[in-house]
TORFIKOL-26456 format. One record per residue (C-alpha): residue in three letters; x, y, z. Coordinates in steps of 0.2 Angstrom, whole numbers, plus 5000, padded with zeros to 4 digits. Layout:
% TORFIKOL-26456
AlaXYZ ...
***
This chain:
% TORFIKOL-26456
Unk511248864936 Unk512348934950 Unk511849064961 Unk513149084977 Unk512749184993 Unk514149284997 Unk513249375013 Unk511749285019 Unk510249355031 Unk509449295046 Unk508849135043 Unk506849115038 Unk506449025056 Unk507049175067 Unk505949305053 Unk504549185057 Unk504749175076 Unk504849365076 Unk503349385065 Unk502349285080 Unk503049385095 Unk502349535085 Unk500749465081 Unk500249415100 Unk500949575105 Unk499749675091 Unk498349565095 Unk498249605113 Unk498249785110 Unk496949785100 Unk495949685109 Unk496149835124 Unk495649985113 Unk494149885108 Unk493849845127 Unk494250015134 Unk494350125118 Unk495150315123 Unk495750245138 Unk496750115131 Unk497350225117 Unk497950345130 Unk498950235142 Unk499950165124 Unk500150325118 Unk500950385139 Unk501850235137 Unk502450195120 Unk502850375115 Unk502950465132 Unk501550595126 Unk499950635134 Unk498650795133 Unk497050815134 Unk496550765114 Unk497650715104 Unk496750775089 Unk497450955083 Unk496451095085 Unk496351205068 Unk497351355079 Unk498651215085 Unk498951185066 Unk499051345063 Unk500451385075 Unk501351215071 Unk501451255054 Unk502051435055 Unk503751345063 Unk504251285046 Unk505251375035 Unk504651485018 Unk506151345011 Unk505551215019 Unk503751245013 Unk504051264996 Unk505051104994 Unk503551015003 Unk502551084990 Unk503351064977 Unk503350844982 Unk501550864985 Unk501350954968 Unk502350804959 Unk501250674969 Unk499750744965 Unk499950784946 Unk500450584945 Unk499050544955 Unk497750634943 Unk498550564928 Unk497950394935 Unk496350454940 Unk496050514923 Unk496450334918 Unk495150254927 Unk493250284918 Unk491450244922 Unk490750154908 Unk489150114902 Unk488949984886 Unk487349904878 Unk487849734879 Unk486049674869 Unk484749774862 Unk483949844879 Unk485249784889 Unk486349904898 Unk487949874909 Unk488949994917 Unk490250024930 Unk490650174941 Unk492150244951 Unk491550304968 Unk492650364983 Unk492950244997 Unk492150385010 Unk493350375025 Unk495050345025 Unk496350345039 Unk498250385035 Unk499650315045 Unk501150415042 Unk502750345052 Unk503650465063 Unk504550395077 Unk506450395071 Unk506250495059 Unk504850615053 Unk504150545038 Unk503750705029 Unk503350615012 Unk502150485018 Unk500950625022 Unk501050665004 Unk500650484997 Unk499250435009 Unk498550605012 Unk498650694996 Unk498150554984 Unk496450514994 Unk496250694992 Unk496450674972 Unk495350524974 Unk494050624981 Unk493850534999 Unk492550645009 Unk493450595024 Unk495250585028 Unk496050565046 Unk497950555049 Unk498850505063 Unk500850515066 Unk501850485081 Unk502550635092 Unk504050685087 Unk505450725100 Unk503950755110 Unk503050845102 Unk502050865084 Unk503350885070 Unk502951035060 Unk503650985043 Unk502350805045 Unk500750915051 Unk501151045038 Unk501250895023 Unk499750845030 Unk498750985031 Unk499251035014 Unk498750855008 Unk497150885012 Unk496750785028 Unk495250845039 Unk495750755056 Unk497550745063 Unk498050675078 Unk499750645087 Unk499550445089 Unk500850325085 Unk500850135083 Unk499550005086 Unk498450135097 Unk498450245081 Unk498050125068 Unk496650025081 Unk495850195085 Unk495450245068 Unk495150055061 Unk493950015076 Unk493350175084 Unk493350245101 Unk492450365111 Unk493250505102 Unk493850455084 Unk492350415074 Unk493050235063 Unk493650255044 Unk493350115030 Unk495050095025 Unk496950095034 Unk498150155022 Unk499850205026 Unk501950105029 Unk502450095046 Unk503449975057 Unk503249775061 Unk501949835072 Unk500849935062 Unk501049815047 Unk500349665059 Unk499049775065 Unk498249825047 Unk498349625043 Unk497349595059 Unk496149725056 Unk495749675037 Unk494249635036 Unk493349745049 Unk494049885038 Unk494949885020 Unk496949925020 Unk497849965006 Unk499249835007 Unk500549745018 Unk501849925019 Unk503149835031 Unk504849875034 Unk505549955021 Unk506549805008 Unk507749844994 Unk508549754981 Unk509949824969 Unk510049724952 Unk511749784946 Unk513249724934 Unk514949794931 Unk514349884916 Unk513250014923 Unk513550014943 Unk515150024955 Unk515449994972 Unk514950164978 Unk513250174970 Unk512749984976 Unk513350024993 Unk512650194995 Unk510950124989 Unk510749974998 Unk511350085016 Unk510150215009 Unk508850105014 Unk509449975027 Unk509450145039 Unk507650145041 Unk507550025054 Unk508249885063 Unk507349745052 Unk507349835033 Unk508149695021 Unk509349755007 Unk510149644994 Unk511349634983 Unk511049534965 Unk512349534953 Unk513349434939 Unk514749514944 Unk515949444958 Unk517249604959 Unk515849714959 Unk515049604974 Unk516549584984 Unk516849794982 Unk515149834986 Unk515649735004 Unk517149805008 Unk516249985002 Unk514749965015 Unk516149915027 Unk516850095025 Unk515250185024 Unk514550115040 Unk516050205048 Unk515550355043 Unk513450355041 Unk512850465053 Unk511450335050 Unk512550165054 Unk511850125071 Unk510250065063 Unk510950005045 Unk512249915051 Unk510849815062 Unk509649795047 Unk511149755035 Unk512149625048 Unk510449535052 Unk509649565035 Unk510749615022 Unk511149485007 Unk512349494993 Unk511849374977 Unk513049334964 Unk512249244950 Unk512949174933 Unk511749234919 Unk510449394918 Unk508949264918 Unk509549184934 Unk509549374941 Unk507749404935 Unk507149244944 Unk508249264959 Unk507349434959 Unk505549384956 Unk505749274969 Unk506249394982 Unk505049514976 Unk505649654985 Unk504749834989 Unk506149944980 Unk507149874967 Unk508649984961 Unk509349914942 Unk510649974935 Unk511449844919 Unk511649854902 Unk509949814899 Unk508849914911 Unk507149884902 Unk507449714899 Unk507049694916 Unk505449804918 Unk504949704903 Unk505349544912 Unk505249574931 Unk503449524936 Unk503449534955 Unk504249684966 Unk503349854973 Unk504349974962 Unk505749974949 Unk506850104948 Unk507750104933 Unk509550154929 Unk510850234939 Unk510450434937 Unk508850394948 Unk508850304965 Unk507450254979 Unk507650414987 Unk506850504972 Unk505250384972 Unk505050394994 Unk505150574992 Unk504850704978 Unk504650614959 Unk502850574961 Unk502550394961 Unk501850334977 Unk503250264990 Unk502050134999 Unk502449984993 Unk502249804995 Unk503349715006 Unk503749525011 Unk503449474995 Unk501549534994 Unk502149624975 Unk501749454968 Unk499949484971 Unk499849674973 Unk500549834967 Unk500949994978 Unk499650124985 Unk499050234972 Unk497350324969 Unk496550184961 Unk496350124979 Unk495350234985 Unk494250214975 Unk492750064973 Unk492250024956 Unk490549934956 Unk489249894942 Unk487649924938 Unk486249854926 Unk484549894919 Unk483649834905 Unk482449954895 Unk481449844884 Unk480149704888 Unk480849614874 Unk482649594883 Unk481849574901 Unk481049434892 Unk482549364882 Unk483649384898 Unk482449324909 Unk482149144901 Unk484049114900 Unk484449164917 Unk482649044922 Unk483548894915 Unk485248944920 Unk484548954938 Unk483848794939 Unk485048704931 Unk486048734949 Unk484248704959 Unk484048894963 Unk482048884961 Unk481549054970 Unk483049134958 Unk482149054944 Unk480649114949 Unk481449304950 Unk481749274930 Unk479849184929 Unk478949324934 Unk479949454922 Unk479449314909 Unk477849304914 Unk477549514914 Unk478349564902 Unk478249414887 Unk476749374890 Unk477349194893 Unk476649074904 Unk478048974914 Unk477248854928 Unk477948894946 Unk479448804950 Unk480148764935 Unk481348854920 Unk480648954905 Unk480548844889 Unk481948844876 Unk481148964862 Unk482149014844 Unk482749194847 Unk483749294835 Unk485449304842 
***
């Protein structure tokens, strides 16, 4: 095996001495919205975004007059993504189905789908206005059926941006407010004065944000851990060029200052063009003052031997977005096992999955895809189970197993909660604190 590094990222121990400056900082803050609630929230929101008033909930009017600053252009492509996102998002939920089985004669076991029943969306918009988030978070709890959905986005250029409030008014959120950051995140996850708490967080945002959902799982539900964004291209010479691999790793390095994007390939021309092609294209991204930061600190370019080196090179990264474009594209979504989402051949890109295909753009990052897939509707939604038995024959059949089955791990008073079933409704006699005899029953 030989796998060579011909651009490597910031070493592990920096990430990690980053990651713990981030965390003390996010742990502080929360602890003063739970102290001071409002208060707090409004001396982060002064100081962090510069915006203050006197709610920073949106009025129905104030929406009103927001949204009538976008364009009929503008509007009708927002629609047209919310219309792709949602038609995807129903086609899961018609996936997922209550069930109800007789498992034994008078024995029924079931399961239903029900609605997590408050959700609050966190939908980036500091650098730039994350119009599509609205439409991943928002839209798909509405397919779900969550009676309760709060957004919160970040002012933007000091002010609410029209396109975000209009995405998410159409998505189908009953509170917005204009909160960034940890303040908005800690608001809706602990509650203050005047933002009633949700049960679940959902939503990508900064290292911030990301650090704060971990901190607050637990109090509430998130849906994963959405950091910076990560991409990976998986490419050989036989499918990809210079241009494509450059164009899509830049695509998404510009996100932030801290957005990983790497390179895997078998194929050293193609490696060594795609470096001299991001050289070029970071002179002229309007974009290159963040890219060039995220792909200086945290770009990678991997040049590997064989197609099964890639796939474990790749698994092993397990990165949110991964672009592949070879001569055997679904050779890999056969194989790959651990990534957020796969994007398969070189007429479609990232872009089209953040934006407008339909599949949810909130993915998992720092290698959480090897335990998780992305936010989709299917987690906003609880499945729990039920039971009843209908005869006194199986309360009695289920009753002397689960007797003996109790107190064979010493749980008397659960073996008495079988007993007394046993007792009523078979007629048997079963002595206090001890299991029901072994009797021949028809299986």
């Amino acid at each position: 095996m030989a796998i060579e590094y011909l651009k490597h990222s910031k070493p592990q121990s920096e990430r990690a001495e980053d990651d713990a400056k981030t965390a003390a900082v996010v742990a502080e803050t929360l602890k003063e919205i739970e102290a001071r609630g409002d208060a707090a929230v409004r001396e982060l929101a002064v100081k962090f975004d510069k915006y203050d008033r006197d709610t920073y909930q949106l009025s129905a009017s104030e929406i009103e007059g927001i949204i009538a600053k976008v364009t009929d252009r503008e509007m009708a492509d927002i629609r047209f993504a919310q219309t792709q996102v949602r038609n995807f998002a129903q086609a899961q939920r018609d996936s997922m189905l209550d069930i109800e089985v007789e498992t034994l004669p008078g024995v029924i076991l079931g399961h239903k789908n029900i609605p997590v029943q408050s959700v609050g969306c966190y939908v980036p918009g500091g650098k730039f206005p994350m119009v599509a988030s609205a439409h991943m978070s928002v839209a798909t709890a509405s397919v779900a059926g969550v009676p309760r959905i709060v957004a919160c986005t970040p002012p933007f250029n000091g002010e609410p941006n029209p396109a975000v409030i209009a995405a998410m008014h159409l998505g189908g959120a009953h509170e917005i407010y204009v909160l960034g950051g940890i303040q908005a995140v800690g608001a809706m996850a602990i509650g203050t004065e005047s933002i009633a708490p949700v049960h679940l967080l959902v939503g990508p945002g900064n290292a911030f944000v990301a650090e704060a959902k971990r901190q607050l799982f637990g109090r509430v539900g998130i849906d994963l851990f959405a950091g910076p964004t990560e991409t990976m291209v998986i490419a050989d010479d036989t499918a990809a060029d210079p241009e494509l691999c450059a164009t899509d790793l830049l695509g998404q390095a510009e996100h932030g200052y801290d957005s990983p994007a790497v390179l895997l390939t078998n194929s050293r021309a193609l490696a060594e063009g795609t470096l001299a092609e991001i050289k070029r294209l970071l002179e002229i991204l309007p974009t290159a003052g963040t890219a060039r930061v995220s792909w200086e600190d945290y770009g990678e370019v991997i040049l590997c031997d064989t197609y099964d080196e890639m796939l474990q090179v790749a698994d092993d990264i397990a990165s949110e977005h991964v672009q592949v474009m070879t001569d055997r594209d679904d050779w890999f979504l056969e194989n790959m096992t651990c990534y957020g989402a796969l994007f398969l051949g070189a007429r479609t890109n990232v872009a089209n999955g953040d934006k407008v295909i339909g599949t949810n753009h909130t993915l998992p990052t720092k290698k959480a895809g090897r335990y998780t897939g992305g936010l989709w509707v299917g987690k906003f939604l609880k499945t729990h189970s039920y039971q009843k038995i209908l005869t006194d024959e199986a309360a009695t059949m289920i009753g002397e197993y689960g007797s003996r089955l109790c107190m064979l791990e010493g749980f008397v008073g659960h073996a008495e909660q079988c007993n007394v079933r046993v007792r009523r409704y078979g007629g048997i006699n079963v002595p206090y604190g001890e299991g029901a005899p072994y009797r021949e029953v028809a299986e």
